[in-house]
Residue, then its C-alpha position, 0 to 999 in steps of 0.5 A: x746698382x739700379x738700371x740706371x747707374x748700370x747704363x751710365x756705367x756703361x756709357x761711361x765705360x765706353x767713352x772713357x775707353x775711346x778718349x783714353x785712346x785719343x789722348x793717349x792715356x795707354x794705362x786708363x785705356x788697358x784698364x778699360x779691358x778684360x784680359x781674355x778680351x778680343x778686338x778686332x778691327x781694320x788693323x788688328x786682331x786679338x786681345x784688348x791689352x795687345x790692342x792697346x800696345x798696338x794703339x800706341x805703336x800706331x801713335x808713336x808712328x805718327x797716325x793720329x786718329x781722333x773718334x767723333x763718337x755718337x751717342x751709347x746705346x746700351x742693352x743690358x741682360x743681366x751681368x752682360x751688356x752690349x753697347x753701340x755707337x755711331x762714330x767717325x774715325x779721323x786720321x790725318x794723311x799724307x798723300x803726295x806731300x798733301x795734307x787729307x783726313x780720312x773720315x770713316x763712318x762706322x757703327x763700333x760695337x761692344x760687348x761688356x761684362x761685369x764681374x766682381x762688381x764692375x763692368x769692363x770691355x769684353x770685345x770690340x768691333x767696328x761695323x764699316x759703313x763708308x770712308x772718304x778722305x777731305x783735303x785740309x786745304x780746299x781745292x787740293x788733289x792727290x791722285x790714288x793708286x786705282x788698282x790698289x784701291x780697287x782691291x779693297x772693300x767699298x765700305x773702308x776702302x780709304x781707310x785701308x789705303x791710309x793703314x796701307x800707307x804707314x805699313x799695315x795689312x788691313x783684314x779684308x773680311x770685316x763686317x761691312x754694309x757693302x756686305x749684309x751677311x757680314x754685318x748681320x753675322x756679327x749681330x747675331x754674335x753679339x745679341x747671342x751672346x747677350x742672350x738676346x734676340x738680334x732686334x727687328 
């Protein structure tokens, strides 16, 4: 394959894998993975065919997010590549009997690996930027419980309250862009692993 094909296999790789989870086509979805892959994200941790039986456990229990996804960077290196994109994650919530969609902002990450001539996911994470909840009807108000809420991060604060709502525990120590450490470690993860240096 030339450079090119390799980059839209790629991109194609990464989109097909997002609306496979929109759509709810579970087994295109887990064919995207490897299976000694790792996800990890706000409500969940471990290998990308466990993350698709937990992202249709999350369907079946009514949290419907669709992905607005931005344009694939892709850096190749050889028979490794790391793709990125700005995305927003909608999920509708109900908060006192009204409707809301939380929109989080956030930058996904993947690593992806060729072997025996294609290319699959070998991790996924999220860098969280910043969430805010919209009512779907403009003017209405729901009021949020302040302490919960002040117990989780600035950068997917809302995003937690949501998961918390349908029973998920939402991990505390993600990269986040209201801690630069966190987001600058998992760069030097990804770029290391690609055998690059984090751009700069």
């Amino acid at each position: 394959m030339s450079y090119a094909d390799d980059i839209a296999a790629i991109t194609q790789l990464v989109v097909r894998e997002r609306e496979s989870r929109d759509m709810g086509f579970w087994n295109r979805m887990r064919d995207c993975f490897l299976e000694d892959s790792e996800v990890s994200i706000s409500w969940f941790h471990g290998n990308g065919h466990d993350f698709v039986t937990g992202s249709r456990d999350m369907a079946a229990r009514g949290m419907l997010a669709k992905h607005r996804l931005g344009p694939v960077l892709v850096t190749l290196n050889g028979d490794r590549a790391l793709a990125t994109l700005s995305g927003i994650i909608d999920i509708p919530t109900d908060i006192d009997g009204k409707q809301f969609t939380l929109s989080a902002h956030c930058l996904m990450v993947y690593r992806v690996s060729r072997r025996q001539g294609a290319w699959k996911l070998s991790s996924f994470e999220v860098i969280y930027r910043r969430d805010e909840f919209v009512p779907a009807i403009l003017g209405q108000t729901a009021t949020l419980p302040a302490e919960l809420l002040a117990s989780y991060r600035a950068s997917y604060r809302n995003l937690s309250y949501s998961l918390h709502l349908k029973g998920y525990v939402p991990n505390p120590d993600l990269a986040g862009e209201d801690r630069p450490e966190t987001v600058q470690a998992i760069l030097a993860k990804v770029y290391g692993w690609l055998g690059l240096p984090v751009p700069d």
